[in-house]
FIKOLZA-1660 file (N, C-alpha, C; in steps of 0.1 Angstrom, whole numbers, plus 5000, padded with zeros to 4 digits):
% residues 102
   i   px   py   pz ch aa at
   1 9560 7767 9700  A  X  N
   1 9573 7763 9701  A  X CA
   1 9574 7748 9706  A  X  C
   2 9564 7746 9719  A  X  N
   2 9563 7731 9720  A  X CA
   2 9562 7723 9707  A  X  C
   3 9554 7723 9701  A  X  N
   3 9548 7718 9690  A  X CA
   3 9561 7717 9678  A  X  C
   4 9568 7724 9680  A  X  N
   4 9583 7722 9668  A  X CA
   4 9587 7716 9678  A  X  C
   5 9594 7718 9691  A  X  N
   5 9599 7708 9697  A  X CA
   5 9597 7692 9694  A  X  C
   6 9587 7688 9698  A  X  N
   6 9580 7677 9696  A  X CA
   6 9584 7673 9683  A  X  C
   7 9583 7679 9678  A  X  N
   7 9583 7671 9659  A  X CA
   7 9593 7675 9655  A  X  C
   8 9607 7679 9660  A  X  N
   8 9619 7680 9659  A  X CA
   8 9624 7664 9666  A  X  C
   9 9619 7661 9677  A  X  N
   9 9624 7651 9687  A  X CA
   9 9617 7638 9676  A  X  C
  10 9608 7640 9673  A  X  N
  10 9604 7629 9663  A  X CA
  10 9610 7628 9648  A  X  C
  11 9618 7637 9647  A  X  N
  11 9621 7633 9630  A  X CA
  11 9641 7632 9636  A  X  C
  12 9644 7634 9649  A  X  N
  12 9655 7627 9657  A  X CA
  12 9657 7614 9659  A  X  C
  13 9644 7610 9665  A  X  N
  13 9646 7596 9662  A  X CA
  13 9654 7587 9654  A  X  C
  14 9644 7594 9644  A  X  N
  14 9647 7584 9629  A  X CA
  14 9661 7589 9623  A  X  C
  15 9666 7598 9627  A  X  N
  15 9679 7604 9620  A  X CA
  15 9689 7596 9630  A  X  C
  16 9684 7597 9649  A  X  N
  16 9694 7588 9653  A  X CA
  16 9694 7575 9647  A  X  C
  17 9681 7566 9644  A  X  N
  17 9685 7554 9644  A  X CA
  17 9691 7547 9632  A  X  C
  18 9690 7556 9623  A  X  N
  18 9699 7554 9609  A  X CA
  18 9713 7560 9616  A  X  C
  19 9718 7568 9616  A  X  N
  19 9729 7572 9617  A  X CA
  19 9738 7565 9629  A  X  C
  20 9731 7559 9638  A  X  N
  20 9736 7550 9650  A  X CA
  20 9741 7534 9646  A  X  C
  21 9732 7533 9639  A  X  N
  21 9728 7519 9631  A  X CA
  21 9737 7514 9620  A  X  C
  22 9740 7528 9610  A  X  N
  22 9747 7529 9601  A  X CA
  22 9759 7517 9597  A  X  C
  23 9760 7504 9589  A  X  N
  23 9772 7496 9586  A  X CA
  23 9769 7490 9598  A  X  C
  24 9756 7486 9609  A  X  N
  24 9759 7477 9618  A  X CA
  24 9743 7467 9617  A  X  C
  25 9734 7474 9609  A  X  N
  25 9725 7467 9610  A  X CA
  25 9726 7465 9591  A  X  C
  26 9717 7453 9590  A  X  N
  26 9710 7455 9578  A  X CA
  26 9706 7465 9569  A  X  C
  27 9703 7470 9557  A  X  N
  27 9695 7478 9554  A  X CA
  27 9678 7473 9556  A  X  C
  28 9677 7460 9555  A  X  N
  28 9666 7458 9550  A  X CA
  28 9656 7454 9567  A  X  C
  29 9667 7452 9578  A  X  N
  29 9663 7454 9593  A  X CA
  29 9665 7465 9596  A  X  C
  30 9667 7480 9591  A  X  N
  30 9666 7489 9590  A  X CA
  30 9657 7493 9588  A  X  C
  31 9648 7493 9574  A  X  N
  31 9641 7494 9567  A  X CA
  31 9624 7489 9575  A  X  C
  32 9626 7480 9581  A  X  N
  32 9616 7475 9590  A  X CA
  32 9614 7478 9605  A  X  C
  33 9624 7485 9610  A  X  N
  33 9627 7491 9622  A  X CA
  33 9620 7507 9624  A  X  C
  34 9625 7513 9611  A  X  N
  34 9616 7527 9608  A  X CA
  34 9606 7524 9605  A  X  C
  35 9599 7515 9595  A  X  N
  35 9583 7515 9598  A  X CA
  35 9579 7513 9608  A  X  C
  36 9586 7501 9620  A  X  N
  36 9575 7499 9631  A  X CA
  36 9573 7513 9640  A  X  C
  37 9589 7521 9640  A  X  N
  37 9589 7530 9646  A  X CA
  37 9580 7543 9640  A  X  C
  38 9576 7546 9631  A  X  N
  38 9565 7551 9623  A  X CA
  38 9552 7552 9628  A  X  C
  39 9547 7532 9627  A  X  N
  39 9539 7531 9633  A  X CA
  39 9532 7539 9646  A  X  C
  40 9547 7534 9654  A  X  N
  40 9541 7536 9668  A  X CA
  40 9539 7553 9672  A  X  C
  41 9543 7558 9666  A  X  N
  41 9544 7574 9664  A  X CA
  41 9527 7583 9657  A  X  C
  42 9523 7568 9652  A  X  N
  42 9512 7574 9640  A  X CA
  42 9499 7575 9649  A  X  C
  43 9490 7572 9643  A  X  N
  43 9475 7571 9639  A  X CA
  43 9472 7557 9652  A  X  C
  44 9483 7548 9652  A  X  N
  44 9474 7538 9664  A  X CA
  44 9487 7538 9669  A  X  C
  45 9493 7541 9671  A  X  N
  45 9500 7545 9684  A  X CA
  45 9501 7555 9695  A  X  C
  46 9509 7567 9693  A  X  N
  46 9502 7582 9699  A  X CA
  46 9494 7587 9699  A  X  C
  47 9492 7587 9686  A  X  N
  47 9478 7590 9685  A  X CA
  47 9467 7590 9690  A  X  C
  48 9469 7573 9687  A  X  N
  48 9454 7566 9695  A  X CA
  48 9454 7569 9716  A  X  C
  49 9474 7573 9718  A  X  N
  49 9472 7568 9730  A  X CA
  49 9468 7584 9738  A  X  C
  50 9467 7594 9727  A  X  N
  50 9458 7607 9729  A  X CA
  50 9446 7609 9732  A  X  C
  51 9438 7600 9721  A  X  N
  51 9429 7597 9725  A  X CA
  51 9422 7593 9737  A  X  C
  52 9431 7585 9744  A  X  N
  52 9430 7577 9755  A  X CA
  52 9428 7583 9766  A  X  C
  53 9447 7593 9766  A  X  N
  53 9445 7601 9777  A  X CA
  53 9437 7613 9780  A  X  C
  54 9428 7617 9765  A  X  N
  54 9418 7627 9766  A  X CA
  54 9402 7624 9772  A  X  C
  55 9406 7611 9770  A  X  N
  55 9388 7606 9779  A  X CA
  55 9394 7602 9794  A  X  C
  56 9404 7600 9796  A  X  N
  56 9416 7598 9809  A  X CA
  56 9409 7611 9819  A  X  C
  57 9409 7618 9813  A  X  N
  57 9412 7636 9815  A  X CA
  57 9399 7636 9825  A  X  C
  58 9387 7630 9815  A  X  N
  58 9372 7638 9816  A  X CA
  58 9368 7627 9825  A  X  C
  59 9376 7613 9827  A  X  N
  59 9366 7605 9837  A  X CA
  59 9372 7598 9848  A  X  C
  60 9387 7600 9850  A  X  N
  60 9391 7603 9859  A  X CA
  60 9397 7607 9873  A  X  C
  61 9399 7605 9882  A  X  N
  61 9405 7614 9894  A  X CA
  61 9416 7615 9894  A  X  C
  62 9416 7632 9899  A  X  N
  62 9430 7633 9903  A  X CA
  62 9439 7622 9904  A  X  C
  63 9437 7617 9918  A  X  N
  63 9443 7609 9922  A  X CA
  63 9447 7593 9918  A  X  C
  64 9435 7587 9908  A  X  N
  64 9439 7578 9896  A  X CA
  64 9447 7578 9883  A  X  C
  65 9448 7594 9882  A  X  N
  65 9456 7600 9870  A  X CA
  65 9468 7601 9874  A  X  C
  66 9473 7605 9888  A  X  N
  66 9487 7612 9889  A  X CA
  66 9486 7625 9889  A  X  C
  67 9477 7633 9881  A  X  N
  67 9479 7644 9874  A  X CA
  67 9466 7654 9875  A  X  C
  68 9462 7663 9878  A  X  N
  68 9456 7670 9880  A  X CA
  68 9444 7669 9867  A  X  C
  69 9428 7663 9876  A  X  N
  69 9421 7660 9861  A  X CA
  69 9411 7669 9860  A  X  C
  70 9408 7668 9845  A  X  N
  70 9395 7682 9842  A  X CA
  70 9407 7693 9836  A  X  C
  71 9415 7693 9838  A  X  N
  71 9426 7704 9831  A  X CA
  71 9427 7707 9818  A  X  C
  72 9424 7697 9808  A  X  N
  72 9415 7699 9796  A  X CA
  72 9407 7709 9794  A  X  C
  73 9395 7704 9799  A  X  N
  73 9383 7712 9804  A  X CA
  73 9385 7725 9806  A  X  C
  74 9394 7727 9818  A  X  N
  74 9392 7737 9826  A  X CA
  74 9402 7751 9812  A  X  C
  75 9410 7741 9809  A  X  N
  75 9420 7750 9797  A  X CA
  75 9417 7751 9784  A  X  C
  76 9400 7746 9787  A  X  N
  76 9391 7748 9769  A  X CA
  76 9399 7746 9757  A  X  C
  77 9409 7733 9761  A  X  N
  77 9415 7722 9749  A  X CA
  77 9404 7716 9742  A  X  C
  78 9411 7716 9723  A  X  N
  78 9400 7712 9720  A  X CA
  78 9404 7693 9717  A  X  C
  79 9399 7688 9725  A  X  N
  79 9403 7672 9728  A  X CA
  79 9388 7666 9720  A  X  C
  80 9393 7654 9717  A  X  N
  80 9385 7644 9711  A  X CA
  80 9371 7644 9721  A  X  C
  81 9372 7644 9735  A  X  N
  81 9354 7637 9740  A  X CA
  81 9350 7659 9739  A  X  C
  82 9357 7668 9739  A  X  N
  82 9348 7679 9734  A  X CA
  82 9353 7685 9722  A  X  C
  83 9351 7674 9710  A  X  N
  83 9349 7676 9699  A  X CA
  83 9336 7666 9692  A  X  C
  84 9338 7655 9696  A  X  N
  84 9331 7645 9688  A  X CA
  84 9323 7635 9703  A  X  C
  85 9325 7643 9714  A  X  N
  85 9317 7638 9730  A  X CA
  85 9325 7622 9732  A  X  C
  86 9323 7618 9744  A  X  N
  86 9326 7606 9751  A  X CA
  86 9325 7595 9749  A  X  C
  87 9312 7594 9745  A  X  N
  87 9311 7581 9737  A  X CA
  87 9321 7577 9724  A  X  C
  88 9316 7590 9716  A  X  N
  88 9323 7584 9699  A  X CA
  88 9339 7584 9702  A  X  C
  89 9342 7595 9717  A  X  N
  89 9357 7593 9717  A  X CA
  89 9362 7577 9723  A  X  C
  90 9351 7570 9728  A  X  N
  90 9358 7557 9731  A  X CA
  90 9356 7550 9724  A  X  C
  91 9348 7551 9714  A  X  N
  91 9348 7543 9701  A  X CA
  91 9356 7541 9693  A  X  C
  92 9364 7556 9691  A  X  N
  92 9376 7556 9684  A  X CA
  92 9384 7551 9689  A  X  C
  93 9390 7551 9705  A  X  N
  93 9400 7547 9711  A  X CA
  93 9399 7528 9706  A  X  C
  94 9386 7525 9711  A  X  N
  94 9384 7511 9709  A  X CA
  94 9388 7505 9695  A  X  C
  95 9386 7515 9686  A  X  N
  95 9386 7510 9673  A  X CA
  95 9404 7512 9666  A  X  C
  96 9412 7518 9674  A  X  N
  96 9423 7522 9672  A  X CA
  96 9429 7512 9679  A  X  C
  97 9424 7509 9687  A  X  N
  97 9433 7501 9698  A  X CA
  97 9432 7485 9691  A  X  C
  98 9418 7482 9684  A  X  N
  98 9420 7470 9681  A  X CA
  98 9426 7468 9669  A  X  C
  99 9427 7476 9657  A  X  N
  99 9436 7477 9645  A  X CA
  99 9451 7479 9653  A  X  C
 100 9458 7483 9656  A  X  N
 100 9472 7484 9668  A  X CA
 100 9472 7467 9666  A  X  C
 101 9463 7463 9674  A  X  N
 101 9465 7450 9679  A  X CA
 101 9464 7439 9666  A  X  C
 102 9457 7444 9656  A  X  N
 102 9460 7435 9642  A  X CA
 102 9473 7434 9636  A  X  C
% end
């Protein structure tokens, strides 16, 4: 149910910001507003910023997280550094993060 939630709140977005927008913006600054917003939703944005917080999980403390760490782990989630290990998961992060920045 999480999981619809989530991707109910994300296809809201874009229904608010057309419908909010509607006869006040452009179409064609419209039209460029939902891609960036796409973007940031995709592959190097959340995505990547999952990735992030999944090696977050495995190498830092408690107390540098906010948030209670190893809870991954301990909840045998299947996350990026225990699927493809720690290294290749910061490679991806790295490699996500610098396409983002292209």
């Amino acid at each position: 149910m999480a999981v619809l939630a989530g991707d109910a709140l994300l296809a809201l977005a874009f229904e608010h910001m057309t419908f909010v927008s509607s006869g006040l913006v452009a179409p064609e600054r419209m039209i460029r507003a939902v891609i960036e917003l796409a973007k940031a939703i995709g592959t190097k944005g959340l995505v990547a910023g999952q990735v992030v917080d999944d090696i977050l999980d495995v190498t830092e403390s408690t107390e540098e997280l906010g948030k209670t760490a190893g809870k991954d782990v301990m909840a045998r989630k299947l996350t990026y550094p225990r699927l493809i290990g720690l290294e290749r998961s910061r490679e991806v992060a790295e490699k996500l993060s610098r396409e983002a920045a292209e």
